[in-house]
DOZARO-63146 format. One record per residue (C-alpha): y, z, x; chain. Coordinates in steps of 0.001 Angstrom, whole numbers, plus 500000, padded with zeros to 6 digits. Layout:
BEGIN
[[Y,Z,X],"A"]
...
END
This chain:
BEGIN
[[423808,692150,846000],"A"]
[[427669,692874,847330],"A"]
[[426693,696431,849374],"A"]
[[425775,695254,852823],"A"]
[[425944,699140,854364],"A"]
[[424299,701826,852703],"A"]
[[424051,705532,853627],"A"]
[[421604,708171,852662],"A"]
[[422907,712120,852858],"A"]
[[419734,713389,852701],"A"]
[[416177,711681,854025],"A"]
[[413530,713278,852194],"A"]
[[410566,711362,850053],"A"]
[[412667,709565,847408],"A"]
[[415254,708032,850549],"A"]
[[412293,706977,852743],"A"]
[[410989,705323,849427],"A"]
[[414190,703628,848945],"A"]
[[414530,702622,852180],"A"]
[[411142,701034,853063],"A"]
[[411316,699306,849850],"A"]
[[414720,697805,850765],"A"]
[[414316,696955,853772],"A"]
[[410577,695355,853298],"A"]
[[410140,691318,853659],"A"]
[[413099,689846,852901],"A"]
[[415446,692423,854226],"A"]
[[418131,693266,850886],"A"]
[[420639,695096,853318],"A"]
[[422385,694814,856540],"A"]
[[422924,698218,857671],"A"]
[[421393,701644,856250],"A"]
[[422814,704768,857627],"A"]
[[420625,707851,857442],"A"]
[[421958,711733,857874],"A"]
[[420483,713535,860714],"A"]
[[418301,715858,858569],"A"]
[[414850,715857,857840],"A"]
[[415099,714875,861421],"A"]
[[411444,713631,861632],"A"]
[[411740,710657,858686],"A"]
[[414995,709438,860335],"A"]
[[413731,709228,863429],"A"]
[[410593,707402,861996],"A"]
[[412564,704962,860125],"A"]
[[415054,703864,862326],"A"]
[[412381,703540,865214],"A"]
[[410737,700899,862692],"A"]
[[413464,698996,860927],"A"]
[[416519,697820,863236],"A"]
[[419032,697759,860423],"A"]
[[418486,701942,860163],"A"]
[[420971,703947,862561],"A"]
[[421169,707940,862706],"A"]
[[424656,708712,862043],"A"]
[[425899,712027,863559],"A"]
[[426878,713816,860275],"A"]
[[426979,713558,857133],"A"]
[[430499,713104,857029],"A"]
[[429855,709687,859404],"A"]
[[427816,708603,856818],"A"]
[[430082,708742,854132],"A"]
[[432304,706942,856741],"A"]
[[430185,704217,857440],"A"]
[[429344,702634,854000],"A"]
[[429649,700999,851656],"A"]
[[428075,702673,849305],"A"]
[[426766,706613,849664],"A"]
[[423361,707504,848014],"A"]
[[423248,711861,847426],"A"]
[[419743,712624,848378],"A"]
[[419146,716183,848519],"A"]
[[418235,719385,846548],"A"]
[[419907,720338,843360],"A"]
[[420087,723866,844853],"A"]
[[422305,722968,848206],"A"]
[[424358,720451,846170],"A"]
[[427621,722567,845637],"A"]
[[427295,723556,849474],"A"]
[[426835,720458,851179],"A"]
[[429190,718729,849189],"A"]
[[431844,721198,849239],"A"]
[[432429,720213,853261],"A"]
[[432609,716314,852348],"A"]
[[435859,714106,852068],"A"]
[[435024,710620,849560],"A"]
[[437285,707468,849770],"A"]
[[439026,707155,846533],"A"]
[[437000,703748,844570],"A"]
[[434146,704307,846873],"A"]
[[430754,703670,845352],"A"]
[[428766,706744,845401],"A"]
[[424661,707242,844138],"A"]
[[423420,710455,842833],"A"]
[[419549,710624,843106],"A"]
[[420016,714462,842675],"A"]
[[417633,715756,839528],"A"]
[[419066,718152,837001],"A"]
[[422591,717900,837820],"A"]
[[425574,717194,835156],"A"]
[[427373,714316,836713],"A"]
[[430995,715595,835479],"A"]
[[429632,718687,837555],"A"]
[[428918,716169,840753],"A"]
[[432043,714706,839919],"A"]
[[434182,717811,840183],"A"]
[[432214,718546,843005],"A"]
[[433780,715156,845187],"A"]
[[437501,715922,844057],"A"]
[[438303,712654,844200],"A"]
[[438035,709282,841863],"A"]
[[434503,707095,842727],"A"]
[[432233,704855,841388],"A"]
[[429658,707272,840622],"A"]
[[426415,706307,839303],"A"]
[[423123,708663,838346],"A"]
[[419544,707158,838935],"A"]
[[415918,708475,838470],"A"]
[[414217,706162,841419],"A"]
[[410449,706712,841477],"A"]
[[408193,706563,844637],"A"]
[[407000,703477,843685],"A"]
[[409929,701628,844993],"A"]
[[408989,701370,848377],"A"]
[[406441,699082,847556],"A"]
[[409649,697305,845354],"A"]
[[407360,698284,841821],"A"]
[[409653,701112,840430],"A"]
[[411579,701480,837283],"A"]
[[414267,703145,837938],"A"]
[[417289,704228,835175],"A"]
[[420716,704237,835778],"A"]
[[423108,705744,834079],"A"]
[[426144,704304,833755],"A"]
[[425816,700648,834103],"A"]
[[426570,699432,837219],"A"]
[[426117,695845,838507],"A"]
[[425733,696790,842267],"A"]
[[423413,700012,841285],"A"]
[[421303,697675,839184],"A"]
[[420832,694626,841476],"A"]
[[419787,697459,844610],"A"]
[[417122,698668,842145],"A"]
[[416129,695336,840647],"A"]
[[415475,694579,844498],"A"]
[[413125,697575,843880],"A"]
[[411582,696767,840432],"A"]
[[413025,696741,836820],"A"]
[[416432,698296,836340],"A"]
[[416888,700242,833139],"A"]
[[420890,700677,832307],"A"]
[[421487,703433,830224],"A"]
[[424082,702986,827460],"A"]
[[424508,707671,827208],"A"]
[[423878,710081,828994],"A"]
[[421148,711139,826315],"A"]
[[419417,707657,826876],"A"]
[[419498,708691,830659],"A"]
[[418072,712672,829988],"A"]
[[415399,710849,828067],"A"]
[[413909,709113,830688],"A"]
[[414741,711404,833398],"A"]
[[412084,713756,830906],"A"]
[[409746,710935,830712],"A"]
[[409537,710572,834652],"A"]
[[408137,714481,834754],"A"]
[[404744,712970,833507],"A"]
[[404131,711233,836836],"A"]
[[402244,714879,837907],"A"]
[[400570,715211,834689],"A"]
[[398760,712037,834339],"A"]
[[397039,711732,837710],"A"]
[[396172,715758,836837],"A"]
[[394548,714004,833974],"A"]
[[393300,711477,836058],"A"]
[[391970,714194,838698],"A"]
[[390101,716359,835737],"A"]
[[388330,713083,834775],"A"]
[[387307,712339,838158],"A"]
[[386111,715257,838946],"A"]
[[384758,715949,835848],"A"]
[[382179,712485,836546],"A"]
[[381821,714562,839989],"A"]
[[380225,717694,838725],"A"]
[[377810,715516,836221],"A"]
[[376455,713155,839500],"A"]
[[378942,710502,840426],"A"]
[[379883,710044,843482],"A"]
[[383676,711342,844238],"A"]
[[384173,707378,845053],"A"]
[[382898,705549,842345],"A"]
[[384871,707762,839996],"A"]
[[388272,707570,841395],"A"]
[[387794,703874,841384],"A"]
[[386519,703890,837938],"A"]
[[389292,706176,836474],"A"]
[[392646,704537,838572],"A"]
[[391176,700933,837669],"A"]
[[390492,702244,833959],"A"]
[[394550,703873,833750],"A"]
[[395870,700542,835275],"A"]
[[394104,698571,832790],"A"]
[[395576,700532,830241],"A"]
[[399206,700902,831711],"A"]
[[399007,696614,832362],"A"]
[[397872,696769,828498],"A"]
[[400940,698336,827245],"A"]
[[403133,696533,829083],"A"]
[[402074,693224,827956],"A"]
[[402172,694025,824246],"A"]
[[404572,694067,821834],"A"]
[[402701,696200,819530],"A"]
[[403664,699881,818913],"A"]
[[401732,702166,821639],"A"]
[[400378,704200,818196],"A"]
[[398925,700777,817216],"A"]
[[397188,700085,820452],"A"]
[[395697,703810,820490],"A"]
[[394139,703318,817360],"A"]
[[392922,699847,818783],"A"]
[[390814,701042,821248],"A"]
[[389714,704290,818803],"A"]
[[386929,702785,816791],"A"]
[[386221,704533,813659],"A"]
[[383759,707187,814572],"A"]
[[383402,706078,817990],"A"]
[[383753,707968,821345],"A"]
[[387537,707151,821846],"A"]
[[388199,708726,818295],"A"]
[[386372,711595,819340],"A"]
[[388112,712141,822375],"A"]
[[391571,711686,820708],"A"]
[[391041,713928,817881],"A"]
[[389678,716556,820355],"A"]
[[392877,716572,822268],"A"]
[[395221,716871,819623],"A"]
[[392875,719362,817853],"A"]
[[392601,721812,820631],"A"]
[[396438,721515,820858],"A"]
[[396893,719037,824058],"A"]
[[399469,716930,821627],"A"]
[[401422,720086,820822],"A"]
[[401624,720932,824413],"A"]
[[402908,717997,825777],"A"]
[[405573,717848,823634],"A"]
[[406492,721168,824323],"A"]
[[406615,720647,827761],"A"]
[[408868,717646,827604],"A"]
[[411396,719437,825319],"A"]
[[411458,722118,827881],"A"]
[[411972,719527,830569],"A"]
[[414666,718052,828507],"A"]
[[416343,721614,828184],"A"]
[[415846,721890,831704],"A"]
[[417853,719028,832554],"A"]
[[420589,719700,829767],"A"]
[[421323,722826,831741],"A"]
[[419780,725148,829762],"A"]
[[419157,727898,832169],"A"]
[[417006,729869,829751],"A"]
[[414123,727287,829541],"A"]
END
C-alpha cells in the first residue's frame, strides 16, 4: 500500500475499528493521526499503538497526511467541514453514511481524490467487507488489509450495498428473539447463544462457499413438509418477507436523499 500517514477527523466506533485493524500484527501503516475528539478513544489508542499521535486540530490532521479519512456524523458534516482547507490532489476518505458525494465534494471547494466506503466493525479484527465507491487502488489495498474490497462500478452499485449493510441490526435481533425464545422454553441463556451464533455462522460460511443461488440453498435445507418449510412459509405468510423489503427500499430512499422516507 503507497499511504504511509493516515488521519482520522473524527474517532468514533467505525475509526477505532479501522485503526486497530490496521495497525494489528503486521503493522499496514507508519503513522495514523487521530483528531482530538472523542477525546477518550484517542487517548486509548495512541497510549496502545506507537504509530497513533493526537494531532491538535483537525486542520493538523488534514496537514499531516497522506491521506484524510471523514469520520463523523452526517448531521455536523456541512459545519465541520466548512472551517477546513484540502490540498488540491490530496486523497481524501468519506466513511460518512447518507451523504451525496458531489454534496461532500462541494463541501471541500477544492479538487481531491475522493473516495466513499461502507467499512463494517468487523475490520478491526481485518474480516470486513467493505465497498468503495469509486475505484481506487490505494482505498482498496487499505481495506483489503482489512478484508475483501468490493469496488463499485455506480453510485447505484454503491447505495445498494450501503442498504444491504443496515441488516447488520436486524439479524442479531433475529438472532436475539431465537435465543431468547430457547430461554423462556428452559435453555439456559448460554447454551442458546452458542447454539444460535454457531448455527448463523454455519449458514453465513455456507453461502459463501457456494456457487449456487441463495434461493437454491434455502430450499436445500427446507425439506418438503419439514420444520424448515414450516418456518419459512410462516415468515413470509405473516408478512416478515414483505417487511423486509420494505424496510430496505426505505433505507435505500433514505440514502438517495429522500427526505420524506
Amino acid at each position: 500500500m503507497k499511504i504511509e500517514k493516515i488521519g482520522f477527523i473524527g474517532t468514533g466506533t467505525i475509526s477505532e475499528a479501522m485503526i486497530r485493524g490496521l495497525l494489528a500484527e503486521s503493522p499496514a501503516l507508519l503513522h495514523v493521526i487521530v483528531s482530538p475528539r472523542s477525546a477518550e478513544i484517542s487517548q486509548r489508542l495512541a497510549a496502545e499503538f506507537a504509530e497513533v499521535s493526537i494531532a491538535a486540530d483537525n486542520q493538523s490532521v488534514i496537514d499531516q497526511s497522506d491521506m484524510v479519512v471523514l469520520a463523523f456524523r452526517p448531521q455536523i458534516a456541512q459545519d465541520v467541514m466548512s472551517e477546513l482547507k484540502f490540498r488540491t490532489g490530496q486523497s481524501v476518505l468519506s466513511v460518512i453514511a447518507a451523504t451525496d458525494r458531489q454534496t461532500l465534494l462541494g463541501w471541500i471547494g477544492v479538487e481531491v481524490q475522493l473516495v466513499q466506503a461502507i467499512p463494517l466493525p468487523f475490520v478491526a479484527r481485518r474480516e470486513g467487507v467493505t465497498a468503495i465507491f469509486p475505484a481506487d487502488n490505494d482505498v482498496a489495498d487499505l481495506f483489503s488489509v482489512l478484508g475483501t474490497t468490493v469496488e463499485c462500478d455506480t453510485k447505484q452499485e454503491y447505495d445498494l450495498l450501503a442498504a444491504a449493510s443496515s441488516l447488520m441490526s436486524t439479524v442479531l435481533g433475529i438472532m436475539d428473539m431465537s435465543a431468547a425464545w430457547l430461554e423462556d422454553n428452559g435453555l439456559a441463556a448460554d447454551k442458546g447463544r452458542a447454539y444460535i451464533a454457531a448455527l448463523f455462522t454455519s449458514l453465513s460460511q455456507t453461502a459463501m462457499r457456494s456457487d449456487v443461488p441463495l434461493v437454491d440453498l434455502s430450499r436445500e435445507f427446507a425439506t418438503k413438509g419439514g420444520l424448515n418449510e414450516q418456518v419459512l412459509s410462516d415468515f413470509k405468510a405473516k408478512g416478515g418477507h414483505d417487511a423486509l423489503i420494505s424496510a430496505l427500499d426505505r433505507v435505500l430512499r433514505r440514502i438517495k436523499g429522500d427526505t420524506d422516507t
